[in-house]
C-alpha positions as CSV (number, residue, x, y, z in Angstrom):
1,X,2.9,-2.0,9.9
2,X,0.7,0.8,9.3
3,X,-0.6,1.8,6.1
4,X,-0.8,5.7,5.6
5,X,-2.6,6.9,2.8
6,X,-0.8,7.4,-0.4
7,X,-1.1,9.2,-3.5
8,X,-0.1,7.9,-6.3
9,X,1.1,10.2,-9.4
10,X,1.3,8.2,-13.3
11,X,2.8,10.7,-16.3
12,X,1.1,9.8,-19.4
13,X,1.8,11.1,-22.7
14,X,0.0,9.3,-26.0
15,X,0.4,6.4,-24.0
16,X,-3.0,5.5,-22.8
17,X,-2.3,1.5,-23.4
18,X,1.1,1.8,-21.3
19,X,-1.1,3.5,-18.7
20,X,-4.0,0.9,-18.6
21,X,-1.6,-1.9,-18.6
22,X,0.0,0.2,-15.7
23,X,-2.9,0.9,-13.6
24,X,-4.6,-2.4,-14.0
25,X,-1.9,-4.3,-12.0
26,X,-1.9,-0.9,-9.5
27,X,-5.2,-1.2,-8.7
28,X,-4.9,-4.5,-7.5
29,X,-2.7,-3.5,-5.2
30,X,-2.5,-4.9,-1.8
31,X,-1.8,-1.9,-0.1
32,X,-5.1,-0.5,1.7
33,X,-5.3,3.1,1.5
34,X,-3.8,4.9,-2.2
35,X,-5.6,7.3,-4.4
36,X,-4.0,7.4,-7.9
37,X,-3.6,10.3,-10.0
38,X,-2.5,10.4,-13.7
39,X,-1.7,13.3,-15.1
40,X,-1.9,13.7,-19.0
41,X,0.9,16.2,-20.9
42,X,-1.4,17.3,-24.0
43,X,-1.6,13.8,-25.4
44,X,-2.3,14.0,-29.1
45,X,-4.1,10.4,-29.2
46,X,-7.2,10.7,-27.3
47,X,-5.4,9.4,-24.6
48,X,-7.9,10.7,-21.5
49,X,-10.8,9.1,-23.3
50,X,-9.3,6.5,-23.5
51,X,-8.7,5.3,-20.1
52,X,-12.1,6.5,-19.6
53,X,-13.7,4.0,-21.7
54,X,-11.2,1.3,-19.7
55,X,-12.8,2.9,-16.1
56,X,-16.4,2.5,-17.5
57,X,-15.3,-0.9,-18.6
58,X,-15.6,-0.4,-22.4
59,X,-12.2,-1.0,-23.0
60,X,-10.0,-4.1,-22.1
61,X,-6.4,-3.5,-21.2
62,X,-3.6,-5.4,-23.3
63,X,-0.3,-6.6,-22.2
64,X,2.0,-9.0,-22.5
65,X,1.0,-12.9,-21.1
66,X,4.1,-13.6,-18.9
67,X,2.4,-10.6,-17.0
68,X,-1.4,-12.2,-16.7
69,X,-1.3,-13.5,-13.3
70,X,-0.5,-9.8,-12.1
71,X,-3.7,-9.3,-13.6
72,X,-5.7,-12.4,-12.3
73,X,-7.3,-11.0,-9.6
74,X,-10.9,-9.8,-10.7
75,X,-10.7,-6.1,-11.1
76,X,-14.6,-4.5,-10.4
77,X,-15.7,-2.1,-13.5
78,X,-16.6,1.0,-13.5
79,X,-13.6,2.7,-11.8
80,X,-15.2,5.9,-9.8
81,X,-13.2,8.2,-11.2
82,X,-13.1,12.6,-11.5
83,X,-11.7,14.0,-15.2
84,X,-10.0,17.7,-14.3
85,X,-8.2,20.8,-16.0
86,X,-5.5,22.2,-14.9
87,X,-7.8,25.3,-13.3
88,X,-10.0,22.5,-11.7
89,X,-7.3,20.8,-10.1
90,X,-6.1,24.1,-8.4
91,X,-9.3,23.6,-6.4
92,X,-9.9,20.7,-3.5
93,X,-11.4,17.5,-4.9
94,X,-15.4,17.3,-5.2
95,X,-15.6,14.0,-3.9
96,X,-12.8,10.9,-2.9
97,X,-12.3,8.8,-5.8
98,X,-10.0,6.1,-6.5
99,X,-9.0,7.5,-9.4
100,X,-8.3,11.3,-10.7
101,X,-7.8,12.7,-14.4
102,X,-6.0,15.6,-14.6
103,X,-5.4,17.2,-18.6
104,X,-2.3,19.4,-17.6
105,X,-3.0,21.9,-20.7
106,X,0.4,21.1,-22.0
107,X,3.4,18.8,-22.3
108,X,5.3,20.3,-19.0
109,X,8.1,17.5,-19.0
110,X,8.6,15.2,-16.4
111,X,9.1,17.5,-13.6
112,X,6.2,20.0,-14.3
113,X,3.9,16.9,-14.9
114,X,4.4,15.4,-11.9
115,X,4.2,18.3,-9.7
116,X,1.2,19.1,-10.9
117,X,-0.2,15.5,-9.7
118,X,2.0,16.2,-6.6
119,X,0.5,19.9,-5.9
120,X,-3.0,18.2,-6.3
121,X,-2.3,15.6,-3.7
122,X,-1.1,18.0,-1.6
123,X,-3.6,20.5,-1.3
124,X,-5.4,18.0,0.7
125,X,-3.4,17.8,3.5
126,X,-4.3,14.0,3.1
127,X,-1.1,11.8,2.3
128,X,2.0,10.7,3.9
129,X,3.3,9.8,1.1
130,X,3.2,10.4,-2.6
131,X,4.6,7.6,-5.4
132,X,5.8,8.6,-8.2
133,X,5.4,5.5,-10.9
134,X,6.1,5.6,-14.7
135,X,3.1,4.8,-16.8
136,X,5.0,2.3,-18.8
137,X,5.4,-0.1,-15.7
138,X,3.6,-2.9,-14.0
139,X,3.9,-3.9,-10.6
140,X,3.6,-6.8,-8.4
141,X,0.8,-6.4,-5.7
142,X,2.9,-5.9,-2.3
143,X,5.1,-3.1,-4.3
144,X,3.8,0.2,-2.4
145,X,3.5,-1.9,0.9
146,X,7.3,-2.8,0.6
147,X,8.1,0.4,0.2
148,X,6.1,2.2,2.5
149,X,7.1,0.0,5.0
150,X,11.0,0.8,4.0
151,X,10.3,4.8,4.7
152,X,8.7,3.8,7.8
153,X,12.1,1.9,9.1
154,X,14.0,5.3,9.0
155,X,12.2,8.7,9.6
156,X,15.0,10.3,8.0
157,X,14.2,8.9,4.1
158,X,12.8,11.5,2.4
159,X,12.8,9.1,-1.1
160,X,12.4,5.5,-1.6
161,X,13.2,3.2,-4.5
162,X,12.0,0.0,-6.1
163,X,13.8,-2.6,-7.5
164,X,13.4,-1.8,-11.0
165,X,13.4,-4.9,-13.8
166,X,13.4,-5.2,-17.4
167,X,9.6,-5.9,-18.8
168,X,10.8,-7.7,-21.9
169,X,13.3,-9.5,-19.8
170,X,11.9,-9.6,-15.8
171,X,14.4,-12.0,-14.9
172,X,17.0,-9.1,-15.2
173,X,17.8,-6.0,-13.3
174,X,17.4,-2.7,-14.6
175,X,18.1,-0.5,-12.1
176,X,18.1,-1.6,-8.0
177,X,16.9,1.7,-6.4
178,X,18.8,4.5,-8.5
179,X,22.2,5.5,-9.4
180,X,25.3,6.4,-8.1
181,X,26.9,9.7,-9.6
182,X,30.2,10.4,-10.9
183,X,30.7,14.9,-10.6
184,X,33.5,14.8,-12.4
185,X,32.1,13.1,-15.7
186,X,28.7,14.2,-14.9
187,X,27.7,10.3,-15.8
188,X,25.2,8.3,-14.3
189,X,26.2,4.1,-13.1
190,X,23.0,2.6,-12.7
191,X,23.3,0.4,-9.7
192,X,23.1,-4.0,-10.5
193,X,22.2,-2.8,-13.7
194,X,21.9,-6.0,-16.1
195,X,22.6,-8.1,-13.3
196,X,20.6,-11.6,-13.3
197,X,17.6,-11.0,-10.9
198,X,18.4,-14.1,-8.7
199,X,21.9,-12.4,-7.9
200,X,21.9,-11.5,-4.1
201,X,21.2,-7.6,-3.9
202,X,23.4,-5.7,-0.6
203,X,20.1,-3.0,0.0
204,X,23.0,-1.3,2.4
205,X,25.8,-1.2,0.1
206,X,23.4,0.0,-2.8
207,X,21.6,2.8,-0.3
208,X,25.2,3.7,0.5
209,X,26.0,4.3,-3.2
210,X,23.0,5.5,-4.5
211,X,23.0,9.3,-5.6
212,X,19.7,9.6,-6.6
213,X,16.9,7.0,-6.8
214,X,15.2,6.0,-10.4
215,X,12.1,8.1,-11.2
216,X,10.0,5.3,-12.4
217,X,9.0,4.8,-9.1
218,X,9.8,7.2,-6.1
219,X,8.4,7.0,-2.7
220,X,8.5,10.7,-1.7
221,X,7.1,11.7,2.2
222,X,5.2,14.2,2.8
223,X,7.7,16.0,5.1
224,X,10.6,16.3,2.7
225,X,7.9,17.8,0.0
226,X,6.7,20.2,2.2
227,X,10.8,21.0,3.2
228,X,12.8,20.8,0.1
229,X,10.0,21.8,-2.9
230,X,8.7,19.9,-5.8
231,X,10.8,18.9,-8.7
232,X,12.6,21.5,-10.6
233,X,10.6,22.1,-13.9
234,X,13.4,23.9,-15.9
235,X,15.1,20.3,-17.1
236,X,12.5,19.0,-19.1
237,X,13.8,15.7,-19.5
238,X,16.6,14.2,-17.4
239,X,18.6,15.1,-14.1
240,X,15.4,15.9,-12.1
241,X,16.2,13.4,-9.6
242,X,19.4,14.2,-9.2
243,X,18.4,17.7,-8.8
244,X,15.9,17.0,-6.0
245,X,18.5,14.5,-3.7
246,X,21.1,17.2,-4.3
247,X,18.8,20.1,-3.2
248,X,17.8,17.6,0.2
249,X,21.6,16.5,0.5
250,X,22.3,16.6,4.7
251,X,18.5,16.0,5.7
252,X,17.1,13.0,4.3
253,X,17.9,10.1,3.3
254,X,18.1,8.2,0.1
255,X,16.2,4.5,0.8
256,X,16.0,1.0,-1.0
257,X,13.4,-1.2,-1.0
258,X,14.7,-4.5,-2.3
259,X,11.4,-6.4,-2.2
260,X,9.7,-3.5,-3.8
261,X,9.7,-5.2,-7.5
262,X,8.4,-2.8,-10.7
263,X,8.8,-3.9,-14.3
264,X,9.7,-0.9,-16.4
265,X,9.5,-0.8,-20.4
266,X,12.1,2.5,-20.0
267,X,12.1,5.2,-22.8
268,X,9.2,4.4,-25.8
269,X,8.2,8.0,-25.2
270,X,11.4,9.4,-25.9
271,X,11.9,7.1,-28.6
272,X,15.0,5.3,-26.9
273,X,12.9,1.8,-26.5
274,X,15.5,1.1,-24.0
275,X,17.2,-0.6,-26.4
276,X,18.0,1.2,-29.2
277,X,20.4,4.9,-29.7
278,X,19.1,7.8,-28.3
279,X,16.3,9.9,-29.9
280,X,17.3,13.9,-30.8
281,X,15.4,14.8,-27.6
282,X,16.8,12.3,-25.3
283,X,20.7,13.1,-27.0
284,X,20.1,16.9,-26.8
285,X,18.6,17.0,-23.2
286,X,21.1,15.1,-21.9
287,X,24.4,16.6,-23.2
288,X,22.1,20.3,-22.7
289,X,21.5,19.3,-18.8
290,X,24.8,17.8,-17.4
291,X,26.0,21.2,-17.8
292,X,23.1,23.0,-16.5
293,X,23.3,20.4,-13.7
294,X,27.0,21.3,-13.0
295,X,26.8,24.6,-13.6
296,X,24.0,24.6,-10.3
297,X,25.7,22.4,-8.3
298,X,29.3,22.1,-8.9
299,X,30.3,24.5,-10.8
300,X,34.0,24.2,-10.3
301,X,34.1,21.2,-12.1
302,X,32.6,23.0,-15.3
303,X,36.1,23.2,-17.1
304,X,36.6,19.4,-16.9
305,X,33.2,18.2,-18.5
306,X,33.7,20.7,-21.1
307,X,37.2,18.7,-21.8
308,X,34.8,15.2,-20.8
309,X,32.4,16.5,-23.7
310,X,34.9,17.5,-26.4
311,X,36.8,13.8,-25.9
312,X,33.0,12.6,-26.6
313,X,32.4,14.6,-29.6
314,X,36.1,13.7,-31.0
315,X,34.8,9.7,-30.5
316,X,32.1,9.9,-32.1
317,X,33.7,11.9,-34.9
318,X,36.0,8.8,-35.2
319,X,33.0,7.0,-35.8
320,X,31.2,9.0,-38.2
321,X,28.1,9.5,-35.7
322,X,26.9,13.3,-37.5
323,X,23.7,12.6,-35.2
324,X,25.4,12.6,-32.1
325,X,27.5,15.4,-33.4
326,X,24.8,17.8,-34.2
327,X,22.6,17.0,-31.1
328,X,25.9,17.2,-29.0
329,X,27.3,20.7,-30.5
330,X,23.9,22.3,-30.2
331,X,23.9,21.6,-26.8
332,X,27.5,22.1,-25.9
333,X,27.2,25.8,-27.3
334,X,23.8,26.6,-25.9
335,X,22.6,26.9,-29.3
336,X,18.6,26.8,-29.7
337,X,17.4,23.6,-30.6
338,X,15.3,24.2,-33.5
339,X,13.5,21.8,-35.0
340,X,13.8,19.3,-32.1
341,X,10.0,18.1,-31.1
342,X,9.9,19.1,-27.1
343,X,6.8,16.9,-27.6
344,X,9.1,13.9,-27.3
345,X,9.4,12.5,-23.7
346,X,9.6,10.2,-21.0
347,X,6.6,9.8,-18.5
């Protein structure tokens, strides 16, 4: 196989120990040519310095011990590494670094986060591809390669995904690749989801299903970026994938990488935990984009997740959930959300 270069793209925000956790086990990657990218959202917790000190080898990275041999490979400090603005990282890169710190000059959401890591990587004309990890994951070493060498087995895939696993539980599935989508309930059925990790996985079934695949990791090429656009910005927080694989529906594939294992913490920066109820922002987003979603794509089917939405709001009346209630009726009537921190996030 060969081994294009690849840019990789991490969203941080106030999560600098998520991201040094992250890029410890990426940087022992066995893949030979990446460049990584991480791209801060106006973290409020020094977050930038912090990873410097890590690069200059000042600062040790935590995580959790049933992770260490990820991280037994000797790691060489200092990491060479370029700290941008936003302006600056308009312009082409001074020198080739392994790694690049870009301050985006506000919290843009996941979209506009990511594309500006994405337009960065671009501008060089370097890359065949462009991965698009979540900060809050580690990854085993033959990741990128496995997936990488899945895009390369049909010119057609536009996106690849990873087998996705629980951190705090890595002998369990999280999410194999992405989701399939139901339009008429505008719901989401993540694909093996909870499903013991030594189950048997069908990559063909699941690539057959999938609607979109899970944006804590994304293999994008080069090709359908430079056909179908960046991410649209105007979500915020959810539905962005979905978004993109609609807009490229008819010319590229959507592709699994079975092999390709990531372990994801999922949603401490929206304050979900991925275990608990959803935060304000997470609850409001949500309800606020299935019908933006719906409204773009299909909107005939508007009338029936209005009904889908009111059902909701009458269940969780029945059980006394005023949280959902509130968050749910702002959205549903397009109301402003005041008072809801836009700060909140996942990256």
């Amino acid at each position: 196989m060969s081994a294009p270069p690849v840019a990789v793209v991490l969203l941080n925000w106030n999560g600098w120990a998520d991201t040094i956790e992250c890029l410890e086990t990426l940087l022992r990657s066995d893949y030979p040519d990446f460049r990584v990218i991480v791209c801060d959202n106006a973290s409020s917790d020094g977050s930038l310095e912090r990873i410097e000190e890590w690069a200059a080898g000042r600062l040790a990275a935590g995580g959790d011990a049933g992770f260490a041999r990820l991280r037994a490979t000797p790691l060489a400090k200092p990491v060479d590494y370029l700290r941008l603005d936003a302006t600056q990282a308009l312009q082409p890169p001074p020198r080739d670094v392994p790694l690049t710190l870009i301050d985006t000059g506000g919290n843009l959401g996941f979209a506009g986060g990511n594309n500006v890591g994405l337009r960065y990587a671009l501008a060089s004309g370097r890359y065949a591809y462009y991965w698009l990890l979540n900060n809050d994951t580690v990854i085993e070493a033959d990741a990128l390669r496995r997936l990488v060498a899945r895009m390369q087995d049909d010119p057609r895939a536009g996106i690849a995904g990873s087998t996705l696993r629980h951190y705090y539980a890595a002998q369990v599935v999280q999410v194999a690749g992405g989701s399939a989508y139901n339009p008429w309930r505008c719901r989401a059925l993540p694909l093996a989801a909870n499903q013991p990790a030594a189950a048997p996985l069908d990559a063909a079934a699941i690539e057959r299903r999938m609607a979109y695949v899970a944006g804590a990791s994304m293999l994008v090429s080069d090709a359908f970026l430079r056909e179908i656009g960046l991410m649209a910005e105007d979500y915020f927080l959810y539905f962005e994938e979905l978004d993109w694989a609609c807009r490229a529906a008819g010319r590229y594939h959507l592709a699994y990488a079975p092999d390709s294992l990531v372990y994801h913490k999922e949603g401490g920066s929206i304050g979900t935990g991925g275990r608990g109820k959803l935060s304000a922002t997470a609850l409001y987003y949500l309800q606020h984009n299935r019908l933006k979603f719906t409204r773009r794509f299909f909107p005939a089917r508007l009338p029936l997740l209005y009904l889908s939405m009111l059902a909701e709001l009458a269940r969780a009346a029945l059980r006394r959930d005023f949280f959902e209630i509130k968050w749910s009726l702002v959205a549903l009537l397009g109301l402003p959300p005041r008072g809801l921190s836009t700060r909140k996030r996942q990256t």
